[in-house]
N, CA, C and O atoms as CSV, one atom per row, in Angstrom:
chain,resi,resn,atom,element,x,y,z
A,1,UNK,N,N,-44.800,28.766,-155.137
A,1,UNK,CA,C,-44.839,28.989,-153.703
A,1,UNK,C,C,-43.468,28.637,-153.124
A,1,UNK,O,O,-42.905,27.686,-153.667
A,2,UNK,N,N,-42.951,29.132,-152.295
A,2,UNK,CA,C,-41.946,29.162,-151.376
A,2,UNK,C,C,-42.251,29.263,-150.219
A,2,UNK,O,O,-43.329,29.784,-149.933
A,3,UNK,N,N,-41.105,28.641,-148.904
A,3,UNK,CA,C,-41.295,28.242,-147.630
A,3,UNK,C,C,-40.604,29.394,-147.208
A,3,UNK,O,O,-39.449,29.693,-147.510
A,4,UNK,N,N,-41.646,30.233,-146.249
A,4,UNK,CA,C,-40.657,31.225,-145.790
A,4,UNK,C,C,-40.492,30.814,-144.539
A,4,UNK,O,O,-39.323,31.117,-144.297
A,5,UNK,N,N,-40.929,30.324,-143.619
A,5,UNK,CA,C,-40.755,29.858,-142.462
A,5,UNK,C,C,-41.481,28.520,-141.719
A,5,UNK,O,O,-42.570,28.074,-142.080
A,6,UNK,N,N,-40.890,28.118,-140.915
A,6,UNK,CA,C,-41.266,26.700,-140.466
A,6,UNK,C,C,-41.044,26.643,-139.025
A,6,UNK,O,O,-40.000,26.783,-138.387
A,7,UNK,N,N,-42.700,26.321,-138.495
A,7,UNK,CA,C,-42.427,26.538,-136.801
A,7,UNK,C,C,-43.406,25.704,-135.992
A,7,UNK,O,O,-44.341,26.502,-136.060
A,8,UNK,N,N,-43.690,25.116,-135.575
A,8,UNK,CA,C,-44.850,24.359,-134.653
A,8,UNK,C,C,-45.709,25.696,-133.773
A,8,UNK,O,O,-46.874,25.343,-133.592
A,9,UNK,N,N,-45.474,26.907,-133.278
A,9,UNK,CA,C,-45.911,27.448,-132.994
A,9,UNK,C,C,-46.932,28.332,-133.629
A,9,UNK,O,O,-46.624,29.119,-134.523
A,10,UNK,N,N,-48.251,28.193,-133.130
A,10,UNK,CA,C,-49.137,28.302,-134.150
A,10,UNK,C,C,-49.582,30.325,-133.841
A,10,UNK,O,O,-50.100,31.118,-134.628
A,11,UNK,N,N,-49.216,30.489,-132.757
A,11,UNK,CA,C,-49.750,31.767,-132.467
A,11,UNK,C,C,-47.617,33.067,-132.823
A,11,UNK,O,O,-47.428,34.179,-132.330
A,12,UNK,N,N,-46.660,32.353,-133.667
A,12,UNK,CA,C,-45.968,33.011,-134.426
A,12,UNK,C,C,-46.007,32.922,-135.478
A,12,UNK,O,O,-45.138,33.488,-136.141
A,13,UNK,N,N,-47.285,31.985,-136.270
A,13,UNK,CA,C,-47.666,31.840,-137.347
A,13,UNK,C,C,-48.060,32.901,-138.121
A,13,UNK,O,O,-48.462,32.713,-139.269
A,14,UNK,N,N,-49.789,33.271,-136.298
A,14,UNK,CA,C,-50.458,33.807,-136.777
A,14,UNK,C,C,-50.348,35.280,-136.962
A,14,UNK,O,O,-51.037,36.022,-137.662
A,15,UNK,N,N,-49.089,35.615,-135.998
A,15,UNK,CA,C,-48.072,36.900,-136.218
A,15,UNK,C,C,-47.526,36.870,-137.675
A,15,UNK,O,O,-47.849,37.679,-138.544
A,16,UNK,N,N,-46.706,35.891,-137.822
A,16,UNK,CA,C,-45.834,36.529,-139.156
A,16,UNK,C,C,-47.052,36.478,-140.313
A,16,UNK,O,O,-46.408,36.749,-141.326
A,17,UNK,N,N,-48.158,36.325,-140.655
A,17,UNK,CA,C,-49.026,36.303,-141.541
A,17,UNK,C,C,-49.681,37.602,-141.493
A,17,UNK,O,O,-49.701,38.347,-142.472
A,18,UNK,N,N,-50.358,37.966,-140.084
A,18,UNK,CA,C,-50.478,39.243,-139.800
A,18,UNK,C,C,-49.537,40.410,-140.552
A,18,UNK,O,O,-49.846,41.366,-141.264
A,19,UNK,N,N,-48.471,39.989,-140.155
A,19,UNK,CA,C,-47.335,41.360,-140.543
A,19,UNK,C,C,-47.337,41.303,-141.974
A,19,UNK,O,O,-47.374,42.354,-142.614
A,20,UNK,N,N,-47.290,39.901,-142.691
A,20,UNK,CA,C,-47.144,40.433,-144.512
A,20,UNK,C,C,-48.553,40.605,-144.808
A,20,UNK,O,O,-48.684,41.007,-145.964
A,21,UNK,N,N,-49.808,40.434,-144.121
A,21,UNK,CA,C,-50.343,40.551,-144.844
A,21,UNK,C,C,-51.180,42.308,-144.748
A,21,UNK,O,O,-51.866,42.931,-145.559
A,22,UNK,N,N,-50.812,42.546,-143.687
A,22,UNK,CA,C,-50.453,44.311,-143.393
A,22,UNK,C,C,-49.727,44.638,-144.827
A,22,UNK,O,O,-50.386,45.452,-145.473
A,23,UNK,N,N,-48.475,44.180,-145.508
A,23,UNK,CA,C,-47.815,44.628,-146.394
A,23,UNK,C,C,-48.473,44.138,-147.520
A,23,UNK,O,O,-47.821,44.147,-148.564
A,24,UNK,N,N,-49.421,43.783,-147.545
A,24,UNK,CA,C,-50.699,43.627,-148.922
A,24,UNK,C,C,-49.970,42.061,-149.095
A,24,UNK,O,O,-50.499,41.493,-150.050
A,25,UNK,N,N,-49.044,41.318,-148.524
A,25,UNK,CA,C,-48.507,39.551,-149.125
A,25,UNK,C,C,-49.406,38.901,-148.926
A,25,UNK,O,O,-49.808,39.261,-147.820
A,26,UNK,N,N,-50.340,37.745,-149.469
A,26,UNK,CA,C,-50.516,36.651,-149.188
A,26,UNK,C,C,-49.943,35.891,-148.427
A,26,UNK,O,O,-48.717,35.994,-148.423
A,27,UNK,N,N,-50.402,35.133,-147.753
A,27,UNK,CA,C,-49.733,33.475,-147.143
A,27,UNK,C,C,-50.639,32.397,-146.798
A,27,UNK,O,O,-51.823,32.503,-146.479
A,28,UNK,N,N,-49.915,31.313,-146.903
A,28,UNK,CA,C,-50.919,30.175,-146.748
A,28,UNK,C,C,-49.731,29.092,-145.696
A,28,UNK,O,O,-48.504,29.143,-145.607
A,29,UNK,N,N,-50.372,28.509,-145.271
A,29,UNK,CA,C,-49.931,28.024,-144.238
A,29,UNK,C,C,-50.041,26.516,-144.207
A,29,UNK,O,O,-51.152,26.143,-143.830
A,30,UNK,N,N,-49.092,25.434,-144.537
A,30,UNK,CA,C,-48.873,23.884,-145.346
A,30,UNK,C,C,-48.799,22.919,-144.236
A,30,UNK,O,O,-48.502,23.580,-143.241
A,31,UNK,N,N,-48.928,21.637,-143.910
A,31,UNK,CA,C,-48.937,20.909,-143.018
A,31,UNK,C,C,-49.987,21.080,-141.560
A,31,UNK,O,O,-49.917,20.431,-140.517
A,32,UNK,N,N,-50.638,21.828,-141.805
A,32,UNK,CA,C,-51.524,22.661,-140.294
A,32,UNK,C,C,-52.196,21.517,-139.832
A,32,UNK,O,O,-52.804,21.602,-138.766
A,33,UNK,N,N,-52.188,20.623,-140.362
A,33,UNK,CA,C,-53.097,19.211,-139.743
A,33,UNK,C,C,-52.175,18.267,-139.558
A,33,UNK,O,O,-52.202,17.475,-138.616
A,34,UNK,N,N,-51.105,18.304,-140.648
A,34,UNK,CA,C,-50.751,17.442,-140.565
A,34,UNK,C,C,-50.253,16.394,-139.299
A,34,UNK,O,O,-50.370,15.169,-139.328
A,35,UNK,N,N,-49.540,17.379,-137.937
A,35,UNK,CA,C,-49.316,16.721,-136.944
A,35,UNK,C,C,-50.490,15.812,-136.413
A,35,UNK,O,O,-50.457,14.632,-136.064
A,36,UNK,N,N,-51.520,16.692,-136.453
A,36,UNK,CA,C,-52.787,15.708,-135.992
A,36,UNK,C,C,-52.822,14.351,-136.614
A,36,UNK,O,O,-52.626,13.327,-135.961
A,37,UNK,N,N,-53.039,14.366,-137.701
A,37,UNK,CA,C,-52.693,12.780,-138.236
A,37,UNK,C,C,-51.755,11.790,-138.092
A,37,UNK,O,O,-52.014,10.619,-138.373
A,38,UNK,N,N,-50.546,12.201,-137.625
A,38,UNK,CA,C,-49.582,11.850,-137.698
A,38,UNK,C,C,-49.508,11.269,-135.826
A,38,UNK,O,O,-48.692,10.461,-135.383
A,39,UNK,N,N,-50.220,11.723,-135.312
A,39,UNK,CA,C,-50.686,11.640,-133.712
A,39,UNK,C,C,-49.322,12.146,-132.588
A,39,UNK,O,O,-49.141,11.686,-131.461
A,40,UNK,N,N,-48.567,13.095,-133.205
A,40,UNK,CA,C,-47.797,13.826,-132.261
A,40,UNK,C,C,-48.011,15.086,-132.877
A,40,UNK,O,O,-47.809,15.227,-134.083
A,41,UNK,N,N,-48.473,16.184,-132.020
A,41,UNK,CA,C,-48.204,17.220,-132.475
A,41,UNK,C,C,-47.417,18.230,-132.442
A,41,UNK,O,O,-47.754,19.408,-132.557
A,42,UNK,N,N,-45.800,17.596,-132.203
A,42,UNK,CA,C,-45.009,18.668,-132.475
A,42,UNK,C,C,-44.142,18.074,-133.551
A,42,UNK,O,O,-43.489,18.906,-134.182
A,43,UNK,N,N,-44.020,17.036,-133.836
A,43,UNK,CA,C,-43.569,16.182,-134.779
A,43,UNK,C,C,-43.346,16.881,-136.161
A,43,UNK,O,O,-42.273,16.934,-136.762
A,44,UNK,N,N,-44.458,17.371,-136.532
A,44,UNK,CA,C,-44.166,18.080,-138.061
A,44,UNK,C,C,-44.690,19.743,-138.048
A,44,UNK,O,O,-45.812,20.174,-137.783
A,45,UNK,N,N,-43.781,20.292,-138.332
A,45,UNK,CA,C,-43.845,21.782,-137.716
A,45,UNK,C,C,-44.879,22.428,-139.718
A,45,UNK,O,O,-45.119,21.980,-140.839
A,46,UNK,N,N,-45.058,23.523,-138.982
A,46,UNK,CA,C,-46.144,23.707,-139.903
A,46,UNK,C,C,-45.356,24.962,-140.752
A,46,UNK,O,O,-44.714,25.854,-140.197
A,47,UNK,N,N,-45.507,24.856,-141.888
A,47,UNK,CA,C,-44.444,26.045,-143.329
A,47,UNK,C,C,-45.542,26.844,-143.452
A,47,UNK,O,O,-46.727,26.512,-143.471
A,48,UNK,N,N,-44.849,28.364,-143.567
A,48,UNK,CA,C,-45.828,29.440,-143.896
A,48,UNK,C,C,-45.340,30.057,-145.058
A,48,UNK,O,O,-44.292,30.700,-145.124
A,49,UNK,N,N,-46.342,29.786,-146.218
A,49,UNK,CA,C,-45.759,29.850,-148.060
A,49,UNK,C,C,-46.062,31.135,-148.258
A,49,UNK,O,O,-46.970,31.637,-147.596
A,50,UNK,N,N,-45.254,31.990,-149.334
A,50,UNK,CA,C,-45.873,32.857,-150.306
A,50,UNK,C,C,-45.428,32.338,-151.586
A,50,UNK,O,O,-44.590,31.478,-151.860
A,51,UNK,N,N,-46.274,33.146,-152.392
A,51,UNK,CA,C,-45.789,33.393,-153.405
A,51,UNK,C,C,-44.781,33.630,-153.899
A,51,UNK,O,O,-44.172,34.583,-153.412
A,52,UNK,N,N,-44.181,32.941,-154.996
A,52,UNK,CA,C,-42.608,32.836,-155.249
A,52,UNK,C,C,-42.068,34.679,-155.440
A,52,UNK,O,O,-41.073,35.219,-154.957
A,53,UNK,N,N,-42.905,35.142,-156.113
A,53,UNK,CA,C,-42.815,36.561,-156.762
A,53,UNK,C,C,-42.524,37.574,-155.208
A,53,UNK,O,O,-41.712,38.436,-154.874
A,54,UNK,N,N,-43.743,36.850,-154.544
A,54,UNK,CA,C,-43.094,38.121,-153.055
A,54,UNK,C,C,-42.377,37.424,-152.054
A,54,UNK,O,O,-42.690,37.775,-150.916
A,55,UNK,N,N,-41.305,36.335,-152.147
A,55,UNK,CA,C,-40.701,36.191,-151.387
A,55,UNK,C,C,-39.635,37.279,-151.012
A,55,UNK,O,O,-39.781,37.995,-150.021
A,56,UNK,N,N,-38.875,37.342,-151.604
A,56,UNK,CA,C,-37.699,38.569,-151.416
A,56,UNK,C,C,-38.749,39.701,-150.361
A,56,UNK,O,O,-38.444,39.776,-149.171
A,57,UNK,N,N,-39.793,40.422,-150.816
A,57,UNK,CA,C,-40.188,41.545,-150.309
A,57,UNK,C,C,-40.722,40.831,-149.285
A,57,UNK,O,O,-40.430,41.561,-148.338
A,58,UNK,N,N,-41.231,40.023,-148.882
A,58,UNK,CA,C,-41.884,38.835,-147.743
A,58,UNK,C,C,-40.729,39.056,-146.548
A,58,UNK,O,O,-40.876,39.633,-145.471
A,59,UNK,N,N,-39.544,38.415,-147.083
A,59,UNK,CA,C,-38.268,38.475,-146.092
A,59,UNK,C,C,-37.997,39.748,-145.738
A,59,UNK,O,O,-37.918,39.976,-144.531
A,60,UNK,N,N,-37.811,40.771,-146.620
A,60,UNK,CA,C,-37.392,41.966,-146.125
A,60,UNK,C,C,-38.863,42.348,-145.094
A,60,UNK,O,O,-38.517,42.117,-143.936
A,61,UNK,N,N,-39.665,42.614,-145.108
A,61,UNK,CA,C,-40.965,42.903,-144.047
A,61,UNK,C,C,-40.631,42.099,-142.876
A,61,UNK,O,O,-40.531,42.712,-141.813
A,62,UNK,N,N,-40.433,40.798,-142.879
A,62,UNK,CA,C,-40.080,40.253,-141.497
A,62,UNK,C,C,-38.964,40.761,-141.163
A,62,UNK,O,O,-39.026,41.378,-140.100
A,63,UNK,N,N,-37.393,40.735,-141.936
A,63,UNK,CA,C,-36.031,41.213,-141.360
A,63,UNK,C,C,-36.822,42.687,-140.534
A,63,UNK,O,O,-36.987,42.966,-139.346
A,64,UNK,N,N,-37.132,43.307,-141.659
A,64,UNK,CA,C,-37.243,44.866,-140.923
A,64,UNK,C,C,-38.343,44.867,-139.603
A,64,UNK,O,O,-38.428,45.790,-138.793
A,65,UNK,N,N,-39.109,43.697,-139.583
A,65,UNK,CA,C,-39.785,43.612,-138.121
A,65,UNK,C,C,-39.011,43.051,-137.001
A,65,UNK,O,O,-39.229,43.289,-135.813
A,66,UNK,N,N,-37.937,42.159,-137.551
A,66,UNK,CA,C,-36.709,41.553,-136.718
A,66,UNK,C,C,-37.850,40.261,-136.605
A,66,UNK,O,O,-38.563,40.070,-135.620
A,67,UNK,N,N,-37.845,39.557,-137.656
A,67,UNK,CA,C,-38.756,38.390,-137.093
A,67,UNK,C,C,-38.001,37.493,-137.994
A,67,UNK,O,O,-38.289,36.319,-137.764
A,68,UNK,N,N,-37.049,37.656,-139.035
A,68,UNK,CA,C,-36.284,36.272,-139.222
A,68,UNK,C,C,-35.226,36.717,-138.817
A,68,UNK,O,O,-34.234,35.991,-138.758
């Protein structure tokens, strides 16, 4: 797994997951609680993973959406 992006905003999360997963990618999404525990929630911004194998094609789908 690889970090393709890292953001506290949970509704550009649920965009960039949308868009790869339109392009058949997986993603999973790391830390999503974690702020809660931690008792600030902007404190630890939340990583949205793929698979090591579709990173490259992962990035190119966002570049070509203009989203990294």
């Amino acid at each position: 797994m690889r970090v393709l992006t890292a953001t506290n905003d949970p509704v550009r999360l649920s965009f960039l997951a949308a868009l790869l997963s339109d392009a058949g990618i997986d993603t999973f999404v790391l830390d999503q609680h974690a702020s809660v525990a931690e008792g600030s929630a902007g404190a630890i911004q939340r990583r949205l993973m793929v698979a090591t194998d579709d990173y490259d094609r992962a990035r190119r789908v966002l570049r070509d959406c203009a989203e990294l």
